[in-house]
C-alpha positions as protocol buffer text, in pm:
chain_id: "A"
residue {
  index: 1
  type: UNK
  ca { x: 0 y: 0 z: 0 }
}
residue {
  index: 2
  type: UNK
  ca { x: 107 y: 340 z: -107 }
}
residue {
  index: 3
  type: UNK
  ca { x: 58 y: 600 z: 175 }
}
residue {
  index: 4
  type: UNK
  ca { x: -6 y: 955 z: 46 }
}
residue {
  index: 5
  type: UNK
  ca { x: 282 y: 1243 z: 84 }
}
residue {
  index: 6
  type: UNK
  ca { x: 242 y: 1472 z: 355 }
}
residue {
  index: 7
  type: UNK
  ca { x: 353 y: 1825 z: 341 }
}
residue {
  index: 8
  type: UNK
  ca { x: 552 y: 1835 z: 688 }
}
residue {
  index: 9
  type: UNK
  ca { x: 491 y: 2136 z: 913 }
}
residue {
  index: 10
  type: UNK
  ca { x: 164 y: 2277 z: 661 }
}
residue {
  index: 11
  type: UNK
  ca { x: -108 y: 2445 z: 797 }
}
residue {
  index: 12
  type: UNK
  ca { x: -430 y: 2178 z: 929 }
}
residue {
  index: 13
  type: UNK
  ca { x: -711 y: 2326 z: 790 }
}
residue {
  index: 14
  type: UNK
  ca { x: -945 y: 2405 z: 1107 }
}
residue {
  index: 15
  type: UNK
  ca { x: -1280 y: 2186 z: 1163 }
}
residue {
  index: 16
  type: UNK
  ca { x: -1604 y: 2307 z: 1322 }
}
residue {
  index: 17
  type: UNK
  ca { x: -1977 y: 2171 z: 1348 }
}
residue {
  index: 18
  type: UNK
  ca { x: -2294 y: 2291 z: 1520 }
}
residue {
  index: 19
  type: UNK
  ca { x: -2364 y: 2112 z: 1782 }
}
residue {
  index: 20
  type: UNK
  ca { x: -2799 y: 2177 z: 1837 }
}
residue {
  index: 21
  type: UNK
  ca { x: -2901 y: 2274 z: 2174 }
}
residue {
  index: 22
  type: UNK
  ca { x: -3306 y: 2350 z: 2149 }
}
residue {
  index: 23
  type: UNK
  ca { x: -3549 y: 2300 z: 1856 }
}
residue {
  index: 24
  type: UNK
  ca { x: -3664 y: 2034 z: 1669 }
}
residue {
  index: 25
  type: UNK
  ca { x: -3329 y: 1832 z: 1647 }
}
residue {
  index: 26
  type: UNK
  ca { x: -3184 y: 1889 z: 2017 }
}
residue {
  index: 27
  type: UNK
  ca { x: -2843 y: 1692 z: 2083 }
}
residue {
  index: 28
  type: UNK
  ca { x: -2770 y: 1610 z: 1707 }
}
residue {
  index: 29
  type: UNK
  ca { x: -2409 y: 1788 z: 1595 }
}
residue {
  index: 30
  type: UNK
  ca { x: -2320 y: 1895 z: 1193 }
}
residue {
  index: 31
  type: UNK
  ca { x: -1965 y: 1879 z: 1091 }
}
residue {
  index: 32
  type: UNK
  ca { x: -1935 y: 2228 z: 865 }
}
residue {
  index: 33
  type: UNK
  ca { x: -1772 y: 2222 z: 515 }
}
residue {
  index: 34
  type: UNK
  ca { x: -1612 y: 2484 z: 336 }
}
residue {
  index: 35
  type: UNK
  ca { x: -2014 y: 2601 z: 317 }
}
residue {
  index: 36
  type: UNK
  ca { x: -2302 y: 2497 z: 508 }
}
residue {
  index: 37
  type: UNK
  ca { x: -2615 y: 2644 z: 394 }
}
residue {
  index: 38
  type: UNK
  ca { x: -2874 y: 2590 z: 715 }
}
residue {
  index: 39
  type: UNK
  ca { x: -3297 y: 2628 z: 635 }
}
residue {
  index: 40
  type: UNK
  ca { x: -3630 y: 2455 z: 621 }
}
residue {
  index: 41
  type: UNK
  ca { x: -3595 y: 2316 z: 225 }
}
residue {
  index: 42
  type: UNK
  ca { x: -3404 y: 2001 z: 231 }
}
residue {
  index: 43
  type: UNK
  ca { x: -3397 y: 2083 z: -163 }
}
residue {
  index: 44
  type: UNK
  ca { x: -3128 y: 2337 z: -109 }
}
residue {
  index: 45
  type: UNK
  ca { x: -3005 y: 2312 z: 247 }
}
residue {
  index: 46
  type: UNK
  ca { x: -2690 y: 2106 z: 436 }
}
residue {
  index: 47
  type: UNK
  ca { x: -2867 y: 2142 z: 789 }
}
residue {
  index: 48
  type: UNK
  ca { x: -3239 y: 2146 z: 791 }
}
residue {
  index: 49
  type: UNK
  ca { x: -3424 y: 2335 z: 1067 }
}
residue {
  index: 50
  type: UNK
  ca { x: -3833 y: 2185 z: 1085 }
}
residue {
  index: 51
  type: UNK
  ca { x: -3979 y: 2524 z: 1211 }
}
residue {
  index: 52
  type: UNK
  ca { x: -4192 y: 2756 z: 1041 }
}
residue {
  index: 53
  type: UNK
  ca { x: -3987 y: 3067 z: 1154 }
}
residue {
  index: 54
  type: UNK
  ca { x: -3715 y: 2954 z: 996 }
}
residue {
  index: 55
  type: UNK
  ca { x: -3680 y: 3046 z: 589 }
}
residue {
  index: 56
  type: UNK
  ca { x: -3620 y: 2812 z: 305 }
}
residue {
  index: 57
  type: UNK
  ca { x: -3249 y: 2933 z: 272 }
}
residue {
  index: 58
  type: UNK
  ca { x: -3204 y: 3096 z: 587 }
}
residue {
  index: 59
  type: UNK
  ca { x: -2823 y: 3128 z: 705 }
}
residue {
  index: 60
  type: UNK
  ca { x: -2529 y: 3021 z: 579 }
}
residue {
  index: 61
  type: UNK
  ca { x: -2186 y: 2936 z: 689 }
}
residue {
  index: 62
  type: UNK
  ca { x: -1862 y: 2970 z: 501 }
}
residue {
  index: 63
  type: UNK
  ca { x: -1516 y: 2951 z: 577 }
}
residue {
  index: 64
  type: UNK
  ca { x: -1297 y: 3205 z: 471 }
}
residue {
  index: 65
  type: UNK
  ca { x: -909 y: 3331 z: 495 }
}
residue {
  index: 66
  type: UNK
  ca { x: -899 y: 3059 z: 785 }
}
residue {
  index: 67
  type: UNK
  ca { x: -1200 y: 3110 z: 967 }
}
residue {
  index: 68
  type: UNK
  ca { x: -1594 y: 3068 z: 961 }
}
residue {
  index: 69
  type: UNK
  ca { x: -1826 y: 3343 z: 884 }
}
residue {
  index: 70
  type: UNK
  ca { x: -2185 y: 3317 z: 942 }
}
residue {
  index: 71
  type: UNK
  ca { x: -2395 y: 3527 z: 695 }
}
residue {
  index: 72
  type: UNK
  ca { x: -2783 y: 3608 z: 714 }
}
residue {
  index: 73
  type: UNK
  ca { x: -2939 y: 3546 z: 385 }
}
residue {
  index: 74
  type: UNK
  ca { x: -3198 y: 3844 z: 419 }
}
residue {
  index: 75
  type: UNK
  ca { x: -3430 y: 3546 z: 610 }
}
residue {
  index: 76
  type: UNK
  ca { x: -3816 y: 3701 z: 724 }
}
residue {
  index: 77
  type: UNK
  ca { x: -3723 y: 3655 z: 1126 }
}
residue {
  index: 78
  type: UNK
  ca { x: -3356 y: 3743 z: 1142 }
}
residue {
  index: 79
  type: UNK
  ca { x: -3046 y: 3521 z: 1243 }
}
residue {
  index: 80
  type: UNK
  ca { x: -2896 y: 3610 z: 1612 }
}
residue {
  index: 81
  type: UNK
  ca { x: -2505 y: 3570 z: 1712 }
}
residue {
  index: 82
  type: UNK
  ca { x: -2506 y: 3530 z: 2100 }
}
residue {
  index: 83
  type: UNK
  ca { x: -2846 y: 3738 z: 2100 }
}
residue {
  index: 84
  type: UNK
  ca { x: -2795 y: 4003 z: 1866 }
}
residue {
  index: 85
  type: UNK
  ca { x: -2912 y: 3982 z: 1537 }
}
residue {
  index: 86
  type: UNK
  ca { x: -2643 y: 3950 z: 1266 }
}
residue {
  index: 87
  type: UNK
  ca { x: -2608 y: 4033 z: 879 }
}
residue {
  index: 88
  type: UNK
  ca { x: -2257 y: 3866 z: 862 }
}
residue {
  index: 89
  type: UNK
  ca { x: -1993 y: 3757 z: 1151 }
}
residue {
  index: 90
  type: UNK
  ca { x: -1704 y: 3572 z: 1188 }
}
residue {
  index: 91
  type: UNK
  ca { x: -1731 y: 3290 z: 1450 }
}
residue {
  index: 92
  type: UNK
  ca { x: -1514 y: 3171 z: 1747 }
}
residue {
  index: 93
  type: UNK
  ca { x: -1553 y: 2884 z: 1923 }
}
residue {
  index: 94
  type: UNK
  ca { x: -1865 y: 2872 z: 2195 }
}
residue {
  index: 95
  type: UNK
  ca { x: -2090 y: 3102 z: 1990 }
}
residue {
  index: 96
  type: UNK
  ca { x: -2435 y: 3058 z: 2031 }
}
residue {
  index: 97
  type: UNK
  ca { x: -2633 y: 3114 z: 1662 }
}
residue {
  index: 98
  type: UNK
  ca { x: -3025 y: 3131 z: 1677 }
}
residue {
  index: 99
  type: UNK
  ca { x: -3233 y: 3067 z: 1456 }
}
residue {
  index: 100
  type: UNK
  ca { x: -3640 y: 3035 z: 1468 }
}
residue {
  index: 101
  type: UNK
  ca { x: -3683 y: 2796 z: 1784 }
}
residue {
  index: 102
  type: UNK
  ca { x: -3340 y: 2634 z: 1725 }
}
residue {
  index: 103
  type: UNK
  ca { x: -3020 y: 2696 z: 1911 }
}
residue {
  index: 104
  type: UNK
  ca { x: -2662 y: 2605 z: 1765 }
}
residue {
  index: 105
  type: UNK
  ca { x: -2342 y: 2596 z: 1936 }
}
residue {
  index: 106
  type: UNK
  ca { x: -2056 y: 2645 z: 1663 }
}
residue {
  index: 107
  type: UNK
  ca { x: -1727 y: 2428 z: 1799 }
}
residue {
  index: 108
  type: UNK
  ca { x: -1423 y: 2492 z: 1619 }
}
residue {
  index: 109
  type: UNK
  ca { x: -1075 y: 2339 z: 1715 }
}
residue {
  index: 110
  type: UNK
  ca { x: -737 y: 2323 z: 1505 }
}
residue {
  index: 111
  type: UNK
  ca { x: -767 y: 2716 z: 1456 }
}
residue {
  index: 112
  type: UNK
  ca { x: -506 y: 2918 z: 1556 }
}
residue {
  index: 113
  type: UNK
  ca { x: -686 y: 3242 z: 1557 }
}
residue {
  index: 114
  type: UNK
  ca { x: -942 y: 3070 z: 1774 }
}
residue {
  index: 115
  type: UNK
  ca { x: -709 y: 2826 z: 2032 }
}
């Protein structure tokens, strides 16, 4: 067996997930990508959220320059980052995102910006 080559001393990329505290889907975790696109329409969506508050395509998550960024795609009842409502925000580890009934914890290790 052939192992791949490994670029010694390169940068790990860093990996998060959502890890859901209330709503629908309470204990379940998400490992993010490079973009996780969270809503209601399984059609479209990575995470799907079963409440009516939340929209179709509601948030989204994207990693960028190293870190995650959560964005607010213009949903009817908002997105909140640790209780204030957000447009766009980078995340650290321990933020709390809500969204409609649903609470999500974003975890992030292996980020040196972060810990």
């Amino acid at each position: 067996m052939v192992e791949k080559t490994q670029i010694i001393g390169a940068p790990v990329p860093p990996v998060a997930w959502l890890v859901i505290r209330t709503g629908h889907r309470t204990g379940r975790d998400y490992r993010l990508g490079t973009q996780t696109t969270i809503g209601r329409d399984a059609m479209s969506c990575d995470l799907i959220l079963d409440d009516e508050a939340v929209s179709a395509e509601h948030a989204r998550i994207k990693r960028e320059r190293g870190q995650f960024v959560l964005y607010d795609l213009a949903s009817t009842n908002g997105t909140s980052l640790n209780g204030k409502r957000i447009q766009r925000v980078p995340l650290v580890d321990g933020d709390t995102i809500t969204i409609g009934i649903s609470e999500l914890v974003f975890k992030e290790i292996g980020n040196p910006q972060t810990g």
